[in-house]
N, C-alpha and C positions, 0 to 999 in steps of 0.2 A: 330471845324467843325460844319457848322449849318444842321439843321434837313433835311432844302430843299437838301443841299449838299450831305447829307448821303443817302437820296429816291433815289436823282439823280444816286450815285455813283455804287445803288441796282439796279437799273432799269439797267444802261449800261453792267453790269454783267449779267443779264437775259435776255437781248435783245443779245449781244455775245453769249449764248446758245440756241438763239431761243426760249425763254419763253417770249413768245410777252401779254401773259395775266400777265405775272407778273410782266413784267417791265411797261407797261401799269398802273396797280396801283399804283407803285413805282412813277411813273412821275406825276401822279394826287394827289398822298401824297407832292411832291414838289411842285405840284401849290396850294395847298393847304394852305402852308407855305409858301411860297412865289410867289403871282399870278403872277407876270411879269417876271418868270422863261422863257427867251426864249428856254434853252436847254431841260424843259420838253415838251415845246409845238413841239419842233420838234421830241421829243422824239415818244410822242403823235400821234407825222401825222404818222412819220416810222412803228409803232406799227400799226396803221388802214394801212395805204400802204400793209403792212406784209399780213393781210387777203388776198390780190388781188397775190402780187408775195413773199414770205415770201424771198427766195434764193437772189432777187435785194432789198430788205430792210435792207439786214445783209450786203451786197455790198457798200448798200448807207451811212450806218450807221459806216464802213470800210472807207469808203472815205471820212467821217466830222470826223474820231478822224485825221485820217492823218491832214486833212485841217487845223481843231483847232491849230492843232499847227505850222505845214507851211505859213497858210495865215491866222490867228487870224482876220482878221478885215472883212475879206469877207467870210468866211466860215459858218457860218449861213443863210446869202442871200442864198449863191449859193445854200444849202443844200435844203433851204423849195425851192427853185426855183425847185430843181429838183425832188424834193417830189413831189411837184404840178402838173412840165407836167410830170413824168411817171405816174403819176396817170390818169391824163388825157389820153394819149398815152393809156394805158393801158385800158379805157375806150371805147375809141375810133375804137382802134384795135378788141374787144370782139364785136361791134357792127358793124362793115362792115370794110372787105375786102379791101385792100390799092390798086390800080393797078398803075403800073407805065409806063408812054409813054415813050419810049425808045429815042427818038429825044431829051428829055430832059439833056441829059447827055450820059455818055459812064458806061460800065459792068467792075468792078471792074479788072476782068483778063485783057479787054485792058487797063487801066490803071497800072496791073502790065506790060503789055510787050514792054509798053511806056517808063517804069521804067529801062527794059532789054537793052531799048539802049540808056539810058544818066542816070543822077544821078538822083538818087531818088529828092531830094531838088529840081535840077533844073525843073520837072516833075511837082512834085507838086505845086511849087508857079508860074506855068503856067495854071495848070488845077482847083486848088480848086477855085479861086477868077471869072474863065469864065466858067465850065462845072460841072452837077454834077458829084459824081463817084457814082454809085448805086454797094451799099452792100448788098446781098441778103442770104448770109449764115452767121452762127455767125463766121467759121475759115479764114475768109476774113475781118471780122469785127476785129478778134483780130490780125490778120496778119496788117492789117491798122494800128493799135496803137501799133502795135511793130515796126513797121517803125519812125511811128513818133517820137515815144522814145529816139530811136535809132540816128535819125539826130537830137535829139536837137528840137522839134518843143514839147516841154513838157506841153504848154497852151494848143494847140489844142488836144493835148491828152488828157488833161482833162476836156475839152470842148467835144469833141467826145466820152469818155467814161461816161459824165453825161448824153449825147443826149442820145446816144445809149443804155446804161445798161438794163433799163428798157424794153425795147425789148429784148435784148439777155441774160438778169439774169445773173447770177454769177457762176463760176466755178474755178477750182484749176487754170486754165491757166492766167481769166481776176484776181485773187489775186495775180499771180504771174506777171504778166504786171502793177500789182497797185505798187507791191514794188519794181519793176524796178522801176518804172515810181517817186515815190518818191523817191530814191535812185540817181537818175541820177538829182532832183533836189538841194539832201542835198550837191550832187556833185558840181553842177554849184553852190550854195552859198559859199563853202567854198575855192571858186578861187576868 
């Protein structure tokens, strides 16, 4: 194993505990050793990210080892992609107030009562591509991507849970819908 490897492998064990100052150095010891280390430099953004939301950077950092190994060829993009805009989002949000015109779309509960009298699928691939659905609690937001899970729509789940995390951070329910959510895909591979 090389030295870059060994920083790396110290840094992912103290970013898992929340020791964001000393997996931080860990990763700057791997660029050190090796400068074109992409995984210290996202190590690196997660770790700065950590000062703004620490709870969505152990989330995000949760959902690239998943990816590494589920989707190896995209899971880096998608990772600094979403490093980037929750950081922004998370900027953005700290300096003004989001309001929402309610003509733009429909409130999450008519969209569950839409749900109440036909199938979920036929609902949503009616409503996502023409209206928005506005999500304005997080048990709504995690009720959404246990639906999606649940029919089978496992991109958009993980599409909606990269948009969205960073807004509604991390908790025992969005880890428990991550390893649904990877479960139900190691499912669909092995048919």
């Amino acid at each position: 194993m090389t030295k870059a490897k060994s920083f790396i492998m110290k840094a992912e064990r103290a970013l898992s505990s929340s020791d964001f100052e000393r997996a931080a150095l860990n990763y700057n010891l791997s660029i050190a050793q090796k400068p074109d280390n992409e995984e210290a430099v996202i190590g690196i953004m997660l770790c700065s990210y950590a000062k703004l939301r620490p709870d969505v950077a152990l989330m995000i950092f949760e959902l690239y080892e998943i990816l590494r190994s589920d989707r190896p060829k995209e899971a880096k993009s998608m990772v600094i992609n979403l490093i980037e805009t929750a950081e922004k989002e998370e900027i953005a949000l700290q300096s003004e107030g989001e309001s929402i015109d309610p003509q733009d779309g429909i409130a999450y509960d008519d969209f569950k009562r839409l749900i109440n009298s036909d199938t979920f699928s036929s609902i949503y691939e009616k409503t996502v591509w023409s209206t928005n659905v506005f999500i304005s609690h997080k048990s709504e937001w995690l009720d959404f991507l246990e639906r999606l899970i649940d029919h089978g729509y496992t991109d958009m789940a993980y599409f909606y849970l990269e948009e969205a995390l960073p807004l509604w951070g991390a908790d025992e329910r969005t880890r428990t819908l991550l390893n649904k959510l990877k479960a139900k895909e190691e499912s669909a591979l092995q048919r």
